[in-house]
C-alpha positions as CSV (number, residue, x, y, z in Angstrom):
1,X,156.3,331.3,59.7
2,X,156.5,334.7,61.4
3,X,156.6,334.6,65.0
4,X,153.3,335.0,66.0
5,X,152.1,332.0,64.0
6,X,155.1,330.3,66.2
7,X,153.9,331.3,69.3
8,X,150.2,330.3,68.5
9,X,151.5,326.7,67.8
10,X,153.4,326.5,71.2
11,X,150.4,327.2,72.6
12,X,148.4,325.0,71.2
13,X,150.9,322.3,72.2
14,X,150.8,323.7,75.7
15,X,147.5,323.3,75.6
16,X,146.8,319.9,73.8
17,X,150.0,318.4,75.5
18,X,150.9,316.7,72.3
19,X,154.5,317.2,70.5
20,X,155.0,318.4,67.4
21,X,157.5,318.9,64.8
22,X,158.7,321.8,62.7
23,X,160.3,321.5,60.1
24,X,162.7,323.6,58.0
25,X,166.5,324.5,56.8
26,X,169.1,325.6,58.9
27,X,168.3,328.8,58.6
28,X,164.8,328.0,60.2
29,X,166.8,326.8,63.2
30,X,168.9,329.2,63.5
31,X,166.7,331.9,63.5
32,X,164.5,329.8,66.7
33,X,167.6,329.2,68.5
34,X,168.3,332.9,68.6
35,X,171.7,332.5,67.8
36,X,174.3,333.5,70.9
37,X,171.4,335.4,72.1
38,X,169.3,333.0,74.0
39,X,167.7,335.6,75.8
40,X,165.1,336.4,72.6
41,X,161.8,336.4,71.3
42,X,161.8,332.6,70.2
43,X,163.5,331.5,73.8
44,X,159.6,330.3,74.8
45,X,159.9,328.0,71.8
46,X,163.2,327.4,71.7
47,X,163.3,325.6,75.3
48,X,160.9,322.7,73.9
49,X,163.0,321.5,71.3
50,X,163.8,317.9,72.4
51,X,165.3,317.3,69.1
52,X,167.4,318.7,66.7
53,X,167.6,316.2,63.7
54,X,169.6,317.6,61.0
55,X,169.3,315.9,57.8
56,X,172.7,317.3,55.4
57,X,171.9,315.0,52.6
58,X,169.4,312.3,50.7
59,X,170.0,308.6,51.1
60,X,170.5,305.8,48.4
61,X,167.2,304.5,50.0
62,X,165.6,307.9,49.5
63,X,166.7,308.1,45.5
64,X,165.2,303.9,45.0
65,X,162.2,305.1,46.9
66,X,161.4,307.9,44.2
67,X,162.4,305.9,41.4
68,X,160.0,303.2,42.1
69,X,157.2,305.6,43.1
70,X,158.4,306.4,39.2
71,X,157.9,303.0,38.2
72,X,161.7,303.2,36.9
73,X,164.2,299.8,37.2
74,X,165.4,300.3,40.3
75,X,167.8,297.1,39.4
76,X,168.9,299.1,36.2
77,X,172.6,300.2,37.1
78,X,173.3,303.0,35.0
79,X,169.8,304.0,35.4
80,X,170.4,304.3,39.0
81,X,174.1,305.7,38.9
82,X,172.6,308.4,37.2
83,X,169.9,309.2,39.6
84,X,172.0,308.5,42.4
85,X,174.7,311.1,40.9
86,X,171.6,313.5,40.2
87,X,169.5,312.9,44.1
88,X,172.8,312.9,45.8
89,X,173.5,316.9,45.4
90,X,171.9,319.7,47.6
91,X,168.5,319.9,46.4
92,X,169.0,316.5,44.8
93,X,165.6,315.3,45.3
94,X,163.9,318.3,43.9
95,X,166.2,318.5,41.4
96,X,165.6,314.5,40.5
97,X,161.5,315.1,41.2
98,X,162.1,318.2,38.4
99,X,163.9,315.9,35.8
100,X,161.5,312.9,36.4
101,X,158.2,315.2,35.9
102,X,159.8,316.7,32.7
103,X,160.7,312.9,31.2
104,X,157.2,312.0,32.0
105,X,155.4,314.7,30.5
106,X,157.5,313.4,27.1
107,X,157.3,310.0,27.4
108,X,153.6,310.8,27.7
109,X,153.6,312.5,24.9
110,X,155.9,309.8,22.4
111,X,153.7,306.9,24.0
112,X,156.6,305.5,26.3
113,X,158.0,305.1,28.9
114,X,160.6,307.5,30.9
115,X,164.3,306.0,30.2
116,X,166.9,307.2,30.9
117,X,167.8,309.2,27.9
118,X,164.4,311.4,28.5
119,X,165.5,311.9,32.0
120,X,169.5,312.9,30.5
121,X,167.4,315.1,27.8
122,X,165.1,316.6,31.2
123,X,168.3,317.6,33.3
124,X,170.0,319.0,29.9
125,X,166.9,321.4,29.3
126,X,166.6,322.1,32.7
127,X,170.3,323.5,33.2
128,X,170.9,324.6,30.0
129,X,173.1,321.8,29.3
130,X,175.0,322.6,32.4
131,X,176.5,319.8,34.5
């Protein structure tokens, strides 16, 4: 969000005297916390952070939870090595949301389900093979 968009929302928390959370990548943050420079634009906003929650990677709770939204075995073992192997990355979850739309558009299309083979052939068309 560019700044003045920012400043509009601290305002509106001012003024509401709610909380609020924004969300984004480190980068996001970064940019807010101004740095070594605490003396900037964002230093309003900045000051009402009361909590920096960084999140570096998915959970095995957050792959299952996908999986069954799915409908997939989440009791299926190699079914879920594989997702836990694919969600378990940087950008896992997109990645496995990507694979899983792909698989279901297919099985769709056959009449079946997804399996795991759709989801193996998904990934491979989606990377080019790559691993």
């Amino acid at each position: 969000l560019p700044y003045d968009a920012l400043e509009e929302l601290r305002i509106i928390q001012e003024e509401a005297e709610v909380g609020f959370a924004l969300i984004g990548n480190d980068k996001v943050y970064t940019r807010i916390q101004g740095g070594v420079n605490q003396a900037h634009e964002y230093a309003r906003l900045w000051s009402r952070i009361g909590n920096h929650c960084g999140l570096k990677a998915s959970t095995k709770g957050d792959i299952k939870a996908i999986a069954s939204a799915w409908g997939l075995d989440i009791n299926d073992k190699d079914l879920m090595t594989v997702l836990f192997d694919i969600g378990g990355k940087a950008g896992g979850l997109r990645a496995l949301t990507q694979y899983l739309r792909l698989a279901g558009m297919t099985a769709k299309g056959q009449g079946t389900v997804i399996t795991l083979d759709l989801i193996l052939q998904a990934k491979q068309q989606m990377t080019g093979g790559a691993q």
